[in-house]
N, C-alpha and C positions, 0 to 999 in steps of 0.2 A: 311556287308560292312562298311568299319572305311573310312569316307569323313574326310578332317579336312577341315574347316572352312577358307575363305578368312580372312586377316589380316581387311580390310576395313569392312565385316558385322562386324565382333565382337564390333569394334571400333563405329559400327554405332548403336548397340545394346547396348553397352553403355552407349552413350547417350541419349539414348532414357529412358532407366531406369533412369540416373540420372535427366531428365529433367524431369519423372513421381514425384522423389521423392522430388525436391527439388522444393519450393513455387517460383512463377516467380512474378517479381514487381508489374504487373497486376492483382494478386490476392490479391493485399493487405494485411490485415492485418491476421495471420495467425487465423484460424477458430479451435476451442476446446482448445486453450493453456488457461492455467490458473497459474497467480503467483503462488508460492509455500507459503504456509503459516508456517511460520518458529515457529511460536508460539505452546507453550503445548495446548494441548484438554483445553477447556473451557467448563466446563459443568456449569456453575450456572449463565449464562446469563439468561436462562429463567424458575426463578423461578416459585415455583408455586402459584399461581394468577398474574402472568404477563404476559404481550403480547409482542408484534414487532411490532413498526413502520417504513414504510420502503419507506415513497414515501412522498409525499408534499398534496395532497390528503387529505384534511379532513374528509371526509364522509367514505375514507377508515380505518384508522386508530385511532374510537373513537376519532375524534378531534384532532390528534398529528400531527405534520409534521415533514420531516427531518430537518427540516433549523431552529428546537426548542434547537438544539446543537450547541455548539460553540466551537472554538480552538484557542488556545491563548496563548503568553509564549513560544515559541521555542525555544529550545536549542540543542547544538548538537558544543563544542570547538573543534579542531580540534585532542587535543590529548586525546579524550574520546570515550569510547567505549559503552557509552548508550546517548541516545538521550531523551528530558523529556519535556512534551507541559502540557496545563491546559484545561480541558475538561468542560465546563459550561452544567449543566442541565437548563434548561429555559422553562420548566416542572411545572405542579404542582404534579408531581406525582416522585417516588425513582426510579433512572435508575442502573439496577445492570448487564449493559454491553452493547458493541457497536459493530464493525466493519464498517472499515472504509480503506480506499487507503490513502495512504500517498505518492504524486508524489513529486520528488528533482528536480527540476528544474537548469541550470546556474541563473544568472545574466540575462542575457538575454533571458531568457525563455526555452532554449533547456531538453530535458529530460535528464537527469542523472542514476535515477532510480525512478521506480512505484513496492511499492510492497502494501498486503495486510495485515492488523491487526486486528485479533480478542483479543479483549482485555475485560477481567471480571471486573466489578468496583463495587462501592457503595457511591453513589452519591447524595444526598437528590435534593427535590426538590428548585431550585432556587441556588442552591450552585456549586462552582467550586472544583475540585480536582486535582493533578497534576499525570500524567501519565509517568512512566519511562519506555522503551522500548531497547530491545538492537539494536544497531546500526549498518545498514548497509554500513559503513565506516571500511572494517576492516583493511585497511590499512594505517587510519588516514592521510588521504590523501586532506579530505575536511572537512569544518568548516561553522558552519551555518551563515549568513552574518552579523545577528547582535547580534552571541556569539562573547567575547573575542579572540583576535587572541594572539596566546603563544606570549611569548616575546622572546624568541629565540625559534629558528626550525630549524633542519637539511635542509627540504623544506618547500616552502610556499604551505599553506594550499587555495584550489581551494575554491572559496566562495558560496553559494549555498541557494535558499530559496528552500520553501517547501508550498505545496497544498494540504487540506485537502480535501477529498470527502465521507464523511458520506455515508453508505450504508446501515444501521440498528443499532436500538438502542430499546433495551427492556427498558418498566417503569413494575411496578408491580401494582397493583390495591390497 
């Protein structure tokens, strides 16, 4: 027997799938997404005889904490397409890589973008190195607040700071 279907269930069967698939404002923040890490495989963060530091926790981390790393030196003009900050070791021991979240804030604090960065280094102890990354501005659209602003622009460039959040950092022994 071929039934066909009321105009009204289909419609109501619809919604009902779209409201299964689609997150509702009460659910917050969406549950398993993860930044996409744009960076090449890093294999020589964790040489051999190094560990990870990964928490603030002394007694976990042979004595290290996160907050032994610093950043500093942002740049990022508006008609450039790599962005380049200064990474302090504050160690007594060789950090040969980190990962960290780099958030873009406005002016007034709104989020712009959050992504993540595995980046490989060699860093001595007590020393700073400078970090080049490419830039998620691909459309040169925004400019870091206290890089240069061009001196002529087709458009003005949206002004923009940035927040570092350290999430791991290898030393070596």
């Amino acid at each position: 027997m071929n039934r066909k279907r009321p105009i009204s269930t289909i419609l109501f069967l619809s919604a009902l799938l779209l409201q299964a698939l689609l997150p509702s404002p009460a659910d917050g923040r969406r549950k398993g997404f993860r930044l996409k890490d744009n960076n090449e495989p890093v294999d020589t963060e964790l040489v051999t005889g190094s560990f990870m530091v990964a928490s603030q926790c002394e007694d976990c981390n042979n004595g290290y904490r996160i907050d032994q790393i610093a950043f500093s030196g942002f740049d990022k003009p508006q008609n450039s397409s790599r962005e380049s900050f200064f990474i302090t070791n504050n160690t007594d021991r060789h950090m040969t890589g980190l990962t960290l979240y780099v958030e873009y804030l406005t002016e007034d604090g709104r989020q712009l973008h959050k992504r993540f960065l595995r980046l490989s280094c060699d860093i001595p102890a007590g020393e700073t190195r400078q970090a080049t990354v490419e830039s998620w501005d691909r459309q040169h659209s925004f400019r870091y607040t206290l890089s240069a602003a061009p001196a002529r622009s087709a458009h003005p460039a949206t002004p923009f700071t940035v927040r570092f959040d350290p999430v791991s950092f290898y030393l070596r022994h």
